[in-house]
C-alpha positions as CSV (number, residue, x, y, z in Angstrom):
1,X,-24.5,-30.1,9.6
2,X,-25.6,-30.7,5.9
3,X,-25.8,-27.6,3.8
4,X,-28.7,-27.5,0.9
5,X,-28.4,-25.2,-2.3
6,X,-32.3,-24.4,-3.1
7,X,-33.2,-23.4,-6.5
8,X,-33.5,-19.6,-6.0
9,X,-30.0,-19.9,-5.0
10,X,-28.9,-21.0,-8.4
11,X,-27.5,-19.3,-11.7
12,X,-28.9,-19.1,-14.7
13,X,-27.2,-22.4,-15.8
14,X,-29.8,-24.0,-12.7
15,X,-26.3,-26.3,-11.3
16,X,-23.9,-23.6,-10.1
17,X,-24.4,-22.0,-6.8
18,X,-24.8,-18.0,-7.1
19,X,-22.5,-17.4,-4.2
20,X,-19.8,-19.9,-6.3
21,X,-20.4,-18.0,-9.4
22,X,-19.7,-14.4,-7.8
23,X,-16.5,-15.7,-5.9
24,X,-15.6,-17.3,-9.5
25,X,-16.2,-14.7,-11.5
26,X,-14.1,-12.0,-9.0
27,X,-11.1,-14.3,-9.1
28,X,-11.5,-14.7,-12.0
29,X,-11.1,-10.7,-12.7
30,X,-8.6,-10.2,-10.0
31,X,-6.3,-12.9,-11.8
32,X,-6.9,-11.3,-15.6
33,X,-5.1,-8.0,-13.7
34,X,-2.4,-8.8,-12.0
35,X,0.3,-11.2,-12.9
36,X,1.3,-14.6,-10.5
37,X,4.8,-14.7,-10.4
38,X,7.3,-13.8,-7.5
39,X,10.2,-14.1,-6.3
40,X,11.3,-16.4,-2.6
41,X,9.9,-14.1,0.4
42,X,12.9,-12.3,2.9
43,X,12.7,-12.7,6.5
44,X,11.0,-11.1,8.7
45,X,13.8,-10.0,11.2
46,X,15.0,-6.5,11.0
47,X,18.6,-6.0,9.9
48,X,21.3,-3.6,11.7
49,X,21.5,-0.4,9.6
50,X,24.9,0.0,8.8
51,X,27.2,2.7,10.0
52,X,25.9,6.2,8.8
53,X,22.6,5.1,8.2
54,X,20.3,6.6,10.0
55,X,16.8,6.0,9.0
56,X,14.4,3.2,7.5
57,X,12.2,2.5,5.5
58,X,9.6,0.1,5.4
59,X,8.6,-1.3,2.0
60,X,4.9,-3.2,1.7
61,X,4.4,-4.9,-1.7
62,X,0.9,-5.6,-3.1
63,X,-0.9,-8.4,-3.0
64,X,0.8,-11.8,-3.5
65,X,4.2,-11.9,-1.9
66,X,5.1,-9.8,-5.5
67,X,8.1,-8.1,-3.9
68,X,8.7,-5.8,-7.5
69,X,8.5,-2.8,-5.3
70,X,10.7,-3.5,-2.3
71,X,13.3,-4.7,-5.0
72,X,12.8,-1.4,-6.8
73,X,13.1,0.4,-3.8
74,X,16.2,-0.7,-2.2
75,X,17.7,-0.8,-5.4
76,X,17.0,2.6,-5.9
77,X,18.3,3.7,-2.3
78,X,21.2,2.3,-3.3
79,X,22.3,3.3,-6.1
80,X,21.2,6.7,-5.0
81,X,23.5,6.1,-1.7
82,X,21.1,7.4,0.9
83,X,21.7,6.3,4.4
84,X,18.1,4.3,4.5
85,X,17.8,0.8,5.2
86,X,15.0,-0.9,3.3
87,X,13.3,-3.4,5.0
88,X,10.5,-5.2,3.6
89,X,7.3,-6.0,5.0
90,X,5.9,-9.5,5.1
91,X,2.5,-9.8,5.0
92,X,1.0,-11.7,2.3
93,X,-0.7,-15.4,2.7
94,X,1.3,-16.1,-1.0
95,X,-2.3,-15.2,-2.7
96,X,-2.8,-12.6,-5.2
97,X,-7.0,-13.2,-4.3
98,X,-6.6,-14.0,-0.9
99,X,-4.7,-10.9,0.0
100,X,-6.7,-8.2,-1.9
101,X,-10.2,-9.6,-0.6
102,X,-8.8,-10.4,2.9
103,X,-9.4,-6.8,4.8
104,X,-9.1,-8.9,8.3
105,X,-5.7,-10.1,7.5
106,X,-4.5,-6.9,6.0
107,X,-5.4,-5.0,9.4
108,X,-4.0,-7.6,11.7
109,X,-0.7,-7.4,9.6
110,X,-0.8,-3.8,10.1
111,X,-1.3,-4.2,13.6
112,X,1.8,-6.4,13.4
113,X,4.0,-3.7,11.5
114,X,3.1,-1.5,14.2
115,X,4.5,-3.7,16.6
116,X,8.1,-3.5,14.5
117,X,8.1,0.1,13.9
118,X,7.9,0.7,17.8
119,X,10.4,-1.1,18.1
120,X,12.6,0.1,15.9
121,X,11.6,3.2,17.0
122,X,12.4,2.2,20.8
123,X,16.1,1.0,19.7
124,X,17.0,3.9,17.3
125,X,14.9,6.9,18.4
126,X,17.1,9.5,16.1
127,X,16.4,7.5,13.0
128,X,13.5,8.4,10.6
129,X,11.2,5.9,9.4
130,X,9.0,5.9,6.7
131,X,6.4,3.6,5.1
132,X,6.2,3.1,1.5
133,X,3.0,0.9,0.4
134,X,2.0,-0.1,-3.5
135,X,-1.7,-1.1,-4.0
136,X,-3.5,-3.4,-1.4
137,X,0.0,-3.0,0.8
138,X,-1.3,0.5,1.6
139,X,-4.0,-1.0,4.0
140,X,-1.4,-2.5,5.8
141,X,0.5,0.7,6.3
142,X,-2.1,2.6,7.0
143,X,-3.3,0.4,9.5
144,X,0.2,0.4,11.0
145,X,-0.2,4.2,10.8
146,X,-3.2,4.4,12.6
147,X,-2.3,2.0,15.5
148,X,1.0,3.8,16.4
149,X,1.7,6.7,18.4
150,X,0.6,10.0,16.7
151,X,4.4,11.4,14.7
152,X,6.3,8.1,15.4
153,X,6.3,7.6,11.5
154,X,8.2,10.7,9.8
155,X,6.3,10.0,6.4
156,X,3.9,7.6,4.7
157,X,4.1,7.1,0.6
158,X,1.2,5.2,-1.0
159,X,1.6,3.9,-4.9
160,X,-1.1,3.4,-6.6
161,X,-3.4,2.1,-3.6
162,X,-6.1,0.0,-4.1
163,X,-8.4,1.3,-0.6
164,X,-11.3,3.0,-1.5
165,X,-11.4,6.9,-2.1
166,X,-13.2,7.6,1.0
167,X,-10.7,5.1,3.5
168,X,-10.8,7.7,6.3
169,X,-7.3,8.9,6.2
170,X,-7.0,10.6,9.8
171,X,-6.3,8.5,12.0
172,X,-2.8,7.2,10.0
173,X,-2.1,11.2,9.2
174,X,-1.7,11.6,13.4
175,X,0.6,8.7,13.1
176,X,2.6,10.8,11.4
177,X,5.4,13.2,11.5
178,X,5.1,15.0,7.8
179,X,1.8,13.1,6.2
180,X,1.1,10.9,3.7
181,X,1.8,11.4,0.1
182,X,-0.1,9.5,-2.9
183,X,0.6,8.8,-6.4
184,X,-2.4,7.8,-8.4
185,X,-3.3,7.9,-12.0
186,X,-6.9,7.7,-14.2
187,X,-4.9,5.1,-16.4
188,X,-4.7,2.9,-13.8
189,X,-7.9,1.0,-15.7
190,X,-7.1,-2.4,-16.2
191,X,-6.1,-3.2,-12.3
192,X,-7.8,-0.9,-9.9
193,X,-10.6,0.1,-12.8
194,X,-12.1,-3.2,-13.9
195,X,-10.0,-5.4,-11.3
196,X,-11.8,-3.4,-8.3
197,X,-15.1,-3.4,-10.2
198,X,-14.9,-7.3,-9.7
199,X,-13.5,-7.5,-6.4
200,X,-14.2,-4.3,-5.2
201,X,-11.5,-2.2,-3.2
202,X,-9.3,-4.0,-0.7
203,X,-10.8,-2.2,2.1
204,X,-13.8,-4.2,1.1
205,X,-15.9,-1.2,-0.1
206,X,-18.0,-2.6,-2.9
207,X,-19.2,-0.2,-5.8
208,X,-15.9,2.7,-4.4
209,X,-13.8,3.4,-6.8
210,X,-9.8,3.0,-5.2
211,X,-8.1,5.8,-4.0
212,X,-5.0,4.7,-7.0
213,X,-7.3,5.9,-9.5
214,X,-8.9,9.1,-8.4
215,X,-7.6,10.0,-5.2
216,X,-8.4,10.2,-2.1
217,X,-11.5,12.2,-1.0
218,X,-10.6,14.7,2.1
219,X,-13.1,14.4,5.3
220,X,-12.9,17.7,6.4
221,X,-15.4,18.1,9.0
222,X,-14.0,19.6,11.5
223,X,-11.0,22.1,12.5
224,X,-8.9,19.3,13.6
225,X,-9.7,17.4,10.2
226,X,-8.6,20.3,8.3
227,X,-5.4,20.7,9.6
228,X,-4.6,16.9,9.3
229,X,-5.6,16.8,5.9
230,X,-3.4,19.6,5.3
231,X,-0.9,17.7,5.5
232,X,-1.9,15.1,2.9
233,X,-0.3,15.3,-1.2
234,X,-1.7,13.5,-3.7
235,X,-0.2,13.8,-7.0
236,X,-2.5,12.7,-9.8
237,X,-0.6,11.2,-13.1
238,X,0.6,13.8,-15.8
239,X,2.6,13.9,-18.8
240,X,5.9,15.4,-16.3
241,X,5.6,11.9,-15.0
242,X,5.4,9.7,-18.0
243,X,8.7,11.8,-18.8
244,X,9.8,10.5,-15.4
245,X,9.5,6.9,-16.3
246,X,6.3,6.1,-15.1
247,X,3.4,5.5,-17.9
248,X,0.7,6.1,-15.5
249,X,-0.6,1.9,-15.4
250,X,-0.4,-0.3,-12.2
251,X,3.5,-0.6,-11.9
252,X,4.4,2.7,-13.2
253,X,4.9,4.3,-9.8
254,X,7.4,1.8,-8.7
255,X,9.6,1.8,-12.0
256,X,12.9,2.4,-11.4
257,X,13.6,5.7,-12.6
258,X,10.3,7.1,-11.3
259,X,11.4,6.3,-7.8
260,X,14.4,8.0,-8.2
261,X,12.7,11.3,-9.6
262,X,9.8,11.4,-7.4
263,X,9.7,8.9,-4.8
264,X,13.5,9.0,-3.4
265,X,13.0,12.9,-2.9
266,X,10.3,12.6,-0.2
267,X,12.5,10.7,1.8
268,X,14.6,12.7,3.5
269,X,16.0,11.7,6.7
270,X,18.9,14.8,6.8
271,X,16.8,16.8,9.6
272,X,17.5,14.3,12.1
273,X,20.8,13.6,14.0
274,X,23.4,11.1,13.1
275,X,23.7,8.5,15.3
């Protein structure tokens, strides 16, 4: 089947296609916010915690197989010697673009996480688990969230994500045991200010500003709603947390010593039994 460009269909330049231009001119400001290099992807397999552990965390990087934060993290569990295994979540098609536009392949990899977290959940059922997402890995978690058994997931911890401020946060918060907590910052401009202005939000809500900028708006409309939404904490950036290492950009929330101040904190798995 032949396809035909007519003239209304045309930019200004009468040769380019509109619907080329637009696609162009989003990559275009996607690439201008968020860097291309990486580092070689880890398996997918789940290790064996070691002896004493007992709990996990799963760590979803942003788009483009970037794995800054699940290095961060597990660096910082470490070094902070908490009995957590960090395991990081693959999901990303090894596009920066491709992964923050893609909304269908961000759910289906949530669906996929789900599939891992009841399963680590059927072979350890003492340990905690907890998701910890940065920017368009929070769909993916919060897919994951919402496709799992309400409470199987002790705590969900979202960096700087780049869903809109309206994603409909309910059906993760009954995934979970102790709710969601979210770091977000107005000086998040560059990235989820003009980036998400040219791609929109990677929930594919176009003209929504992202939740890692303002927030994300509570959809309290009933009883029920009010009491899971209780149980979400968003922490908007500050000067306390500039003095905590994190400047208030894109990365700050998964800078070393920010994690270790205000991220490592929330994960807690003492309250459950030691295997």
């Amino acid at each position: 089947m032949q396809t035909r460009v007519v003239i209304s269909d045309l930019a200004p330049d009468g040769k380019t296609p509109k619907v080329l231009l637009g696609s162009w001119l989003k990559i275009a400001g996607l690439m201008a916010c968020v860097p291309l290099i990486g580092r070689p992807a880890w398996g997918d397999d789940l290790p064996v915690p070691e002896a004493g552990q007992h709990g996990v965390v799963f760590a979803v990087n942003g788009s483009g197989n970037l794995q800054f934060t699940s290095t961060a993290l597990e660096k910082a569990v470490m070094d902070a010697g908490l009995p957590l295994t960090v395991v990081t979540v693959e999901w990303s098609q090894g596009s920066v673009v491709a992964d923050h536009i893609d909304w269908q392949h961000a759910q289906e990899q949530g669906y996929r996480l789900a599939d891992q977290i009841a399963s680590y959940h059927q072979a350890r059922p003492s340990h905690a688990i907890y998701l910890v997402a940065h920017s368009a890995g929070s769909g993916v978690a919060l897919t994951a969230a919402a496709t799992i058994q309400p409470g199987l997931v002790d705590r969900i911890i979202l960096l700087a994500p780049s869903v809109s401020a309206d994603y409909d946060l309910r059906p993760a918060l009954r995934g979970t045991r102790d709710g969601i907590d979210v770091f977000y910052s107005r000086r998040d401009v560059f990235s989820l200010g003009f980036g998400v202005a040219f791609v929109d939000t990677s929930d594919g809500c176009r003209g929504c500003q992202a939740a890692g900028r303002v927030g994300f708006r509570v959809q309290d409309e009933t009883t029920e709603d009010a009491v899971l939404y209780a149980r979400l904490r968003q922490y908007p950036w500050d000067r306390s947390q500039a003095r905590a290492g994190n400047p208030g950009f894109h990365s700050g929330a998964r800078r070393p010593r920010f994690l270790h101040t205000s991220v490592l904190p929330l994960l807690d798995p003492s309250h459950l039994a030691v295997e």
